[in-house]
C-alpha positions, 0 to 999 in steps of 0.5 A: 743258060742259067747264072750260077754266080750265087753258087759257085762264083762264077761270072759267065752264064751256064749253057743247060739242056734237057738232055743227060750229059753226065752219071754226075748230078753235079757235072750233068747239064740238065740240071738247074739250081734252086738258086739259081737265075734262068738267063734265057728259055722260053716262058710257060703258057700261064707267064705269058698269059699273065704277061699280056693280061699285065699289058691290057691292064697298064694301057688302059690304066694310062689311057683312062689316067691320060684321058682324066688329066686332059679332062681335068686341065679343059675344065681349068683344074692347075697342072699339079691337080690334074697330075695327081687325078692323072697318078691315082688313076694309074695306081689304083687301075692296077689289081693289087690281089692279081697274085692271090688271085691267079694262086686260088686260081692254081689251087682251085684248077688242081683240085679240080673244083 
């Protein structure tokens, strides 16, 4: 189902298929707007690959963040402290050039490097 609503107004979703329904591109159902938001389908390999890849790298910025602020309490740090050890350690675990990378990485993959 795709929402068309940026399109044409309307609030209920769109039912798409991979089949030709119609001759008309503009009334056939295998068709799906640049604008347009995908509501449901599946997700490509690379998505989900890049989705669990997304998981693997939030627990373990929260383990190691968890672990930091405990550590930092038993040696009698203050709570605020401990909670900003605990907050810089989330943020900065998390790859900022994930995007960059995984787009090298298309680029290299297609041009068979």
């Amino acid at each position: 189902q795709v929402d068309n609503s940026s399109l044409t107004g309307e609030s209920e979703p769109q039912t798409r298929s991979p089949e030709c329904t119609h001759d008309s591109p503009l009334e056939t159902r295998n068709i799906a707007f640049f604008s347009t938001m995908c509501l449901e389908g599946d997700k490509t390999p690379i998505a989900i690959e890049i989705e669990h890849f997304v998981d693997i790298i939030a627990g373990l910025a929260i383990f190691f963040g968890a672990t930091f602020f405990v550590v930092a309490m038993v040696i009698g740090y203050p709570f605020l402290r401990a909670m900003v050890f605990f907050m810089a350690i989330v943020v900065a675990y998390v790859p900022e050039g994930l995007l960059a990378t995984v787009t090298v990485w298309f680029g290299a993959s297609r041009e068979g490097w």
